[in-house]
C-alpha positions, 0 to 999 in steps of 0.5 A: 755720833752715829756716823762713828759707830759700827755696828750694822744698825748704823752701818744702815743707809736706811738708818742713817737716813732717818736719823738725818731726817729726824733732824730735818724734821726738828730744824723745820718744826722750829719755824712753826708759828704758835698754834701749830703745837699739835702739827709739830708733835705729830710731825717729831713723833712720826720723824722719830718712830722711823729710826726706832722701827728700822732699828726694832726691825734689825733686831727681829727675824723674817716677818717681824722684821718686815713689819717693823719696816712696814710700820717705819714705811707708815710713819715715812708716808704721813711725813709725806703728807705732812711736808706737803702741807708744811709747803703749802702752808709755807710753814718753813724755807722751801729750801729745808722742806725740799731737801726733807721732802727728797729724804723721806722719798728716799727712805721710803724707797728704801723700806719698800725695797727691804720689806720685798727682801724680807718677805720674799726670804719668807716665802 
């Protein structure tokens, strides 16, 4: 389990948050009506780009590292839109869609703050 390991990948709050929202993304996409296959692949991929890009980016220095974190920031805010069309389309409980809507608020705040480190530190 990731909360056991100790590394500083997963020592990452970001991290951490994306993997949590990776399974948000896997429990909601799994009240989708057929039909909606394509809706939920592309909501799976952009939920599970977020956790490889923050790791890519850890492993990388200065401006790689920023734009690893640029592209998982990318993928955060398609789940954006995607979740405000899985609420509007009442794909899934609101209840789930909320707690993943205040995650992927919270992760993209995060990513905005740390590509501003990592690109002030190359200045």
């Amino acid at each position: 389990m990731a909360g056991s390991r100790n590394n500083g990948l997963h020592q990452l709050d970001a991290y951490r948050c994306a993997l949590a929202l990776y399974r948000a993304v896997g429990r909601i996409v799994r009240y989708f009506p057929r039909g909606e296959a394509d809706f939920r692949s592309q909501m799976r991929r952009a939920s599970r780009s977020i956790p490889f890009n923050i790791g890519e980016g850890v492993g990388k220095r200065a401006r790689a590292r920023a734009a690893a974190y640029e592209v998982a920031l990318g993928e955060t805010k398609e789940l954006i839109v995607a979740l405000d069309c899985v609420e509007i389309d009442d794909l899934a409980p609101q209840g789930e869609v909320t707690a993943a809507q205040q995650l992927t608020d919270r992760i993209a705040a995060m990513l905005t703050k740390m590509i501003r480190v990592e690109e002030a530190d190359t200045r």
